[in-house]
N, C-alpha and C positions, 0 to 999 in steps of 0.2 A: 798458461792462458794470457797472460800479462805482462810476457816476458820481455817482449819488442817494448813496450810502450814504455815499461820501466827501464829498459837501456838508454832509450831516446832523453827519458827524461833525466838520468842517471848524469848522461852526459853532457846534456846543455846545462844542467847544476854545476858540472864540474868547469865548466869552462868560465863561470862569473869571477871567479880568484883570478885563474889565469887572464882575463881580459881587465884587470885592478877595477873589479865591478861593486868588491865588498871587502869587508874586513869582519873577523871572526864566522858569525852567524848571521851576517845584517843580508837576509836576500832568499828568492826561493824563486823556481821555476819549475812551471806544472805543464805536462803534454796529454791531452785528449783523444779518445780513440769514442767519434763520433756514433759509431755503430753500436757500440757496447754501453754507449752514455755514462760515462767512466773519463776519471784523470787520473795521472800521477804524479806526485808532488813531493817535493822534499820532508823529511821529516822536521820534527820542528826541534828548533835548539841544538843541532847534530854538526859541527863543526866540520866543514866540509875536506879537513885533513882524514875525516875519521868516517867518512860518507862514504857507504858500497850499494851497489846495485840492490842487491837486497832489500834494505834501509827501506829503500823509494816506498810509498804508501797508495795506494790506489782506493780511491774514492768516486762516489756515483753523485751525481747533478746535485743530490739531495744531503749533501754532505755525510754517508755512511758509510763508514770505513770497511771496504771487500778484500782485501788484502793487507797484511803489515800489521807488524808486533809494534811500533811505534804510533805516538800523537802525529796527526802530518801536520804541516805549516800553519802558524794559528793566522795565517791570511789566506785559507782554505775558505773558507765562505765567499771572499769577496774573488775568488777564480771560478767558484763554480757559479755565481751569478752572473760574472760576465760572458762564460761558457751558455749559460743560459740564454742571454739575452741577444748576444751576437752568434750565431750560429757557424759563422764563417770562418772564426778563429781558432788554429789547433793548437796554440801553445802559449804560456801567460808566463812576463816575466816582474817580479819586483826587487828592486835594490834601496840602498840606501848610499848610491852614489856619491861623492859631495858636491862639483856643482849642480848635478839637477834637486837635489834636494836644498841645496841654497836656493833656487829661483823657488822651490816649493814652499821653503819658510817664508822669504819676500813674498810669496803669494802672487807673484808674477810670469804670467804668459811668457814665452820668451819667444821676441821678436824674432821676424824672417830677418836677420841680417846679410847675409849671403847665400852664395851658391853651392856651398858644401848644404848648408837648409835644405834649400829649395831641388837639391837635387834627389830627395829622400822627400819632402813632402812640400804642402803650396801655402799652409797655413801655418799662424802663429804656431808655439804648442800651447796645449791649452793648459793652462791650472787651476784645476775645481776649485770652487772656494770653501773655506772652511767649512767642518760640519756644525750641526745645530747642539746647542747641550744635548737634548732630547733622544739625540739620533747618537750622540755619544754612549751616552748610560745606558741605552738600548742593545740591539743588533748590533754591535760595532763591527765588526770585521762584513756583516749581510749589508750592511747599511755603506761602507766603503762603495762595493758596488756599485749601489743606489747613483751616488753622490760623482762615479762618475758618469756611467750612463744621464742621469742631469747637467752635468757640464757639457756634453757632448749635443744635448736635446738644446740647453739654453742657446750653444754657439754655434746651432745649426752645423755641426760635422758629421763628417760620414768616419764611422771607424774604418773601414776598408781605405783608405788613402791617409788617415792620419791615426797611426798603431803607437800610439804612444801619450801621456797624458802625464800632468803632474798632479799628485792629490796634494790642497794647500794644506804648510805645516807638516805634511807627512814625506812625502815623497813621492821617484816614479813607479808607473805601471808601462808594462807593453806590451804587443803581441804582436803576432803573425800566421803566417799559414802553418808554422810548427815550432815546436820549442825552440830550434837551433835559431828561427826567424825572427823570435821575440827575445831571444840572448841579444843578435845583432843588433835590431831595433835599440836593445837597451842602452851598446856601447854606442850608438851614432846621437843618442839622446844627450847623454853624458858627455861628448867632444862636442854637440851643438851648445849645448848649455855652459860648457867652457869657456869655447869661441865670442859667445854672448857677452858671458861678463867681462872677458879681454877686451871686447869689445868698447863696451861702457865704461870700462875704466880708462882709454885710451879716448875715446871723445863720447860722454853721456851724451850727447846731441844728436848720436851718430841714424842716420834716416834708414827706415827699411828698405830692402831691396825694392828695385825696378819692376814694375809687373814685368815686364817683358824678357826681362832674367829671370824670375822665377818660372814663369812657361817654360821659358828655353831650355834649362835645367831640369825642368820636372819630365817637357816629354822629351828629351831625348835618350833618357832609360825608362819609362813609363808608358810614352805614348805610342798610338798607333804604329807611327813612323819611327818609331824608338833606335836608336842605331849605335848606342852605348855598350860595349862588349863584343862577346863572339858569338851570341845568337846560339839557334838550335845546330 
């Protein structure tokens, strides 16, 4: 019954190592099959040398585990509430990268500096800000969620053009229209986030890109007129 969804998600799990996404166990990626209101998600603590199709765990909106001998992800709450809240998104990924997780302990947005950014999105990325104790000792993983859907609400974004976010202190999240989508999101977050602090260390002064560069780059794979690649 769940056979596709657990390959899908089997496989964008396997490619965070390959893409130097994570080390040991640091990361998980979950893929949803909206009809069924169901995800699949890595298990949890399951060193992805030792990670098989099987393994995967399939879970419903409401965190109940419908499939799988294993715990899944214990950042399974904060995917199925963003699964929740954004309707649009089929696949959630999280790492523990090191520079986007450097800009997430700095607790710093990471500026449009160039056109590799701007070519993938038009705005800062954003970094929630730290949670509250209250919300710590609580829900912690339901409350992740919360804390970004609230960054996203306070910074006025739309998740549909910006798939990727830093939780402060913790790390990133991302997604897309399917698992394989929110893998890549997560490796373009990680080279921006790179680029970023290259950046800053090379001139802290260094000014954000040109509005009229970051248009240019955003629609010419995005927009209407889009004319980036080979098309249908």
């Amino acid at each position: 019954m769940f056979e596709q969804l657990k390959q899908a998600c089997y496989e964008a799990n396997m490619q965070l190592p390959d893409l130097d996404l994570v080390v040991y166990t640091f990361g998980n990626v979950s893929a949803v099959d909206r009809k069924k209101e169901v995800f699949a998600i890595k298990p949890s603590g399951v060193p992805y040398e030792d990670l098989r199709v099987n393994d995967i765990v399939i879970v419903d909106f409401n965190n109940h585990i419908l499939e799988g001998d294993m715990r899944p992800s214990s950042d399974t709450k904060t995917h199925a509430f963003l699964y929740k809240h954004w309707k649009h998104i089929g696949g959630i990924c999280h790492t523990h990268s090191t520079y986007a997780v450097a800009w997430a302990q700095a607790q710093r947005d990471i500026p449009i500096f160039g056109t590799t950014h701007a070519d993938h999105l038009t705005k800062d990325i954003p970094c929630a800000a730290p949670m509250a104790d209250a919300l710590i000792e609580g829900d912690y993983e339901h409350n992740t969620g919360q804390q970004i859907l609230d960054c996203f609400l306070e910074k006025n974004l739309n998740p549909v053009e910006v798939e990727m976010v830093l939780v402060g202190n913790h790390g990133p999240f991302s997604w897309g229209k399917d698992a394989a989508k929110a893998v890549y999101n997560s490796k373009v977050l990680e080279e921006i986030a790179r680029m970023a602090y290259l950046t800053m260390q090379i001139n802290p002064g260094a000014p954000r890109l040109k509005e009229a560069l970051i248009r240019k780059h955003y629609d010419r794979k995005h927009g209407n007129d889009a004319y980036y690649g080979q098309g249908c």
